[in-house]
C-alpha positions as CSV (number, residue, x, y, z in Angstrom):
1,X,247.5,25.8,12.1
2,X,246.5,28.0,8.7
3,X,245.5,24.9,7.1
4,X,243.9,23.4,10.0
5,X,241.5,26.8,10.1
6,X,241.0,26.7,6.5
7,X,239.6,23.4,6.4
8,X,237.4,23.9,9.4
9,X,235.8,27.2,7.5
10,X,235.7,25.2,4.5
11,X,233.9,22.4,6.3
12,X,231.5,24.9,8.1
13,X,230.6,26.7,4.8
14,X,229.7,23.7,3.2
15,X,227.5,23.3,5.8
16,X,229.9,19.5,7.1
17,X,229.2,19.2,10.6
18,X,231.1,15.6,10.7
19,X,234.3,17.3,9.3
20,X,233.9,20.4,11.8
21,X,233.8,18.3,14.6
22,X,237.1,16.4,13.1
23,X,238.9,19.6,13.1
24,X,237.4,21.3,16.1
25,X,238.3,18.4,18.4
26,X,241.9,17.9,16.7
27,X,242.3,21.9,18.1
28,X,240.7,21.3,21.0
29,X,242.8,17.7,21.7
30,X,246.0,19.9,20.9
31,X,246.7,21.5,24.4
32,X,245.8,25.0,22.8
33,X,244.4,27.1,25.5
34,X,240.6,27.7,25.5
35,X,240.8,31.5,25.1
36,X,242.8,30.9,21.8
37,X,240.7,28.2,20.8
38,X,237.5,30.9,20.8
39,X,239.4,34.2,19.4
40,X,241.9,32.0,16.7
41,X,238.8,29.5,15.4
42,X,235.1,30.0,16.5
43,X,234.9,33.9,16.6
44,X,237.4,34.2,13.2
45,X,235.6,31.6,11.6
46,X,232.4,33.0,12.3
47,X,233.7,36.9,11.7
48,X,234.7,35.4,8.2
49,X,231.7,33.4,7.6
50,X,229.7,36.5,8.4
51,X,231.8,38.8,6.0
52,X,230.9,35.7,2.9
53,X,227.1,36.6,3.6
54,X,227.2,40.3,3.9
55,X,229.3,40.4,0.4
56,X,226.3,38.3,-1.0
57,X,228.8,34.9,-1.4
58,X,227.0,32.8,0.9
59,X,223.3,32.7,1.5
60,X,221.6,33.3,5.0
61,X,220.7,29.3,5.2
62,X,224.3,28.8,5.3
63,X,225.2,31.7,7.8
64,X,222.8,30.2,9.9
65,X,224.3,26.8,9.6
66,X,227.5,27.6,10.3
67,X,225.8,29.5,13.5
68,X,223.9,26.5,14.5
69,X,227.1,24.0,13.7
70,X,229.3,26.2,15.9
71,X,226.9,26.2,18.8
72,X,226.5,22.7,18.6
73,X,230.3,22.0,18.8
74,X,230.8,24.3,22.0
75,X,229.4,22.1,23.9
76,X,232.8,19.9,23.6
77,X,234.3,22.5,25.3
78,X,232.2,22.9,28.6
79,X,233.9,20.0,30.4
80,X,237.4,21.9,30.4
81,X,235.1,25.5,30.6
82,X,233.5,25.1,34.0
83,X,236.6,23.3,35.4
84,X,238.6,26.8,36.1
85,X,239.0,27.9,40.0
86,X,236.1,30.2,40.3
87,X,236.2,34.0,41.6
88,X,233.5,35.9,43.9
89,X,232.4,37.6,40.7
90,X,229.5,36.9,38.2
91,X,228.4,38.7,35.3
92,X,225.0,39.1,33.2
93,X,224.7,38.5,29.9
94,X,222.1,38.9,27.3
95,X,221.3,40.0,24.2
96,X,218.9,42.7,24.1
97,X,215.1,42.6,23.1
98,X,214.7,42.0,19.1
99,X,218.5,40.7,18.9
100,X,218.1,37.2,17.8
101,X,221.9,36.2,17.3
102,X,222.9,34.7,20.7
103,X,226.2,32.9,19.8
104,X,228.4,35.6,20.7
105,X,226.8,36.7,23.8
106,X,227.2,32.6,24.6
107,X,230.9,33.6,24.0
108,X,231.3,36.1,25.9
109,X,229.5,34.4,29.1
110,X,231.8,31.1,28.0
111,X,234.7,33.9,28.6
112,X,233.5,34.8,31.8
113,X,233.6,31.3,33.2
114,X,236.8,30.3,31.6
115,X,238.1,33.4,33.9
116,X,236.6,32.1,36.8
117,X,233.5,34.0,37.1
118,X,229.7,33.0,36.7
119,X,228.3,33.9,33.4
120,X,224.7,34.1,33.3
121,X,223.9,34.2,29.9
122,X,220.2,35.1,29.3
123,X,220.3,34.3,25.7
124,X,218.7,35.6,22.4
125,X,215.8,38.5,22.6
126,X,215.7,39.5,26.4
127,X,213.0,41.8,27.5
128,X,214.1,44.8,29.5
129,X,212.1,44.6,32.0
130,X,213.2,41.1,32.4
131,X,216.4,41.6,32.4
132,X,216.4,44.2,35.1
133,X,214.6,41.7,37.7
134,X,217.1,39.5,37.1
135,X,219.9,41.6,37.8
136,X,217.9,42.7,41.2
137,X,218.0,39.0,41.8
138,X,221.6,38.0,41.1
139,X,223.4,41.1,42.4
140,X,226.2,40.5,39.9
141,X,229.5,42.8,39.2
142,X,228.7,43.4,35.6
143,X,225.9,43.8,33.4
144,X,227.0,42.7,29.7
145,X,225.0,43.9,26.9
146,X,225.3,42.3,22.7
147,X,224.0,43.4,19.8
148,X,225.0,42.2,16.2
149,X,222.7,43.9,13.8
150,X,222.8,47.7,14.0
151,X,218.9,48.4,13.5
152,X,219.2,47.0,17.3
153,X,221.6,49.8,18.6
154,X,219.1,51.6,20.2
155,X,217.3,48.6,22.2
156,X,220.9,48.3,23.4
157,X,220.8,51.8,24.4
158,X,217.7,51.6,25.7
159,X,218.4,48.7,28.1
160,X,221.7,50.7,29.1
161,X,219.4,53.7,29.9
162,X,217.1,51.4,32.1
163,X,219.6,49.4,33.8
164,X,221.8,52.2,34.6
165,X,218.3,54.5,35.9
166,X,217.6,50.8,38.8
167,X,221.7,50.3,39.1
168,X,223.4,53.7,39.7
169,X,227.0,52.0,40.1
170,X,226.8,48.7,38.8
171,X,229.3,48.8,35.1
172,X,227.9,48.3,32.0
173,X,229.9,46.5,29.0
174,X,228.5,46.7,25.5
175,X,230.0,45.3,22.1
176,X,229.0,43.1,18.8
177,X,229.3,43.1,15.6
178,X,226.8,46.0,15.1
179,X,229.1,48.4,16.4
180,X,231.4,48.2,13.3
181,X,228.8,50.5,12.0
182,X,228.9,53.1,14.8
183,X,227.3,53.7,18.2
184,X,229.9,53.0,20.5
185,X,229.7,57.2,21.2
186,X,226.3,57.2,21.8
187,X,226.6,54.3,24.3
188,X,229.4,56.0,26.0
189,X,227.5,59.0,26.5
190,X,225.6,57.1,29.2
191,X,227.2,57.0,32.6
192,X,229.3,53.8,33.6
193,X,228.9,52.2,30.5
194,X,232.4,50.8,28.5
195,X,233.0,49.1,25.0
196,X,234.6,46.6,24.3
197,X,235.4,45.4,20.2
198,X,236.7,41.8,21.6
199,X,237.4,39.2,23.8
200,X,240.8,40.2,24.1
201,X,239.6,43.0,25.8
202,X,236.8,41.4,27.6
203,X,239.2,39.2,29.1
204,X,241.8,42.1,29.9
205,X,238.7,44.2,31.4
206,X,238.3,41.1,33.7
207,X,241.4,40.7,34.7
208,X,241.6,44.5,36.4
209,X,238.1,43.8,37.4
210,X,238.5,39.9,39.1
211,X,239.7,40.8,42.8
């Protein structure tokens, strides 16, 4: 599969959405399991895509092309996604206020479902305030918070602090890209909140967590 995922990222730097959706749906019509299909291709893809535009080889246009391309094609997967025997277990998931990168919150919520829970997935930019009614309204198990660029760590921290103040017991999961820069002690620091550096995790976290 090497040169299968090097065509694809060729194909989504050069912006191909045709050829993308070639090689996505060859992976996807190859029996690979979903969960390998989003940590092997889309997030590596875009985790290498991402590391071209912060080393000044790609442009942002292109970054957010690749973005927009990969969103597009996960919609190919949601026939197979919300197919899986479901749990008695939701989660919330957003990313917080001034975070505009939603894809891998989307992810993480596609994650969620895959494992039999329901992912509410709030999006891109979610007001605090917001967000807390919304956990009032759909009682769920877990409360997932994302943030990729670091200058919106402490929003994240912030809507940690207010969720945790309104839901004493109810666990917090943080993680993004932002965090290769530091704050995961900070988050910590506040009571009941965990993070988590990938989906590998995520999924493992669920898996002590689903009964």
């Amino acid at each position: 599969m090497v040169q299968a995922y090097r065509r694809y990222v060729d194909a989504l730097v050069a912006g191909d959405w045709q050829r993308c959706r070639a090689e996505f749906e060859a992976w996807l019509g190859s029996g690979m399991e979903l969960r390998t299909l989003y940590t092997d291709l889309i997030q590596r893809s875009l985790y290498e895509v991402g590391t071209l535009w912060e080393s000044g080889r790609v442009s942002v246009a292109t970054e957010h092309l690749a973005t927009a391309i990969t969103e597009s094609l996960l919609n190919l997967v949601y026939p197979r996604l919300f197919t899986q025997p479901r749990r008695n277990r939701s989660a919330v998931v957003c990313c917080v206020a001034n975070e505009f990168h939603q894809l891998g919150g989307k992810m993480v919520a596609d994650l969620f479902e895959l494992n039999g829970w329901r992912g509410y997935f709030l999006g891109a930019n979610t007001p605090i305030r917001d967000l807390t009614d919304l956990l009032a309204d759909k009682k769920p198990d877990v409360a997932v918070l994302s943030v990729t660029i670091y200058y919106g760590m402490d929003a994240l921290l912030n809507a940690a602090t207010e969720i945790r103040a309104r839901f004493p017991a109810l666990p917090i999961l943080v993680g993004g890209q932002a965090f290769r820069w530091g704050g995961r002690e900070r988050a910590e620091q506040i009571t009941g909140v965990q993070y988590l550096p990938s989906l590998t995790e995520l999924e493992a976290w669920m898996k002590t967590h689903g009964n």
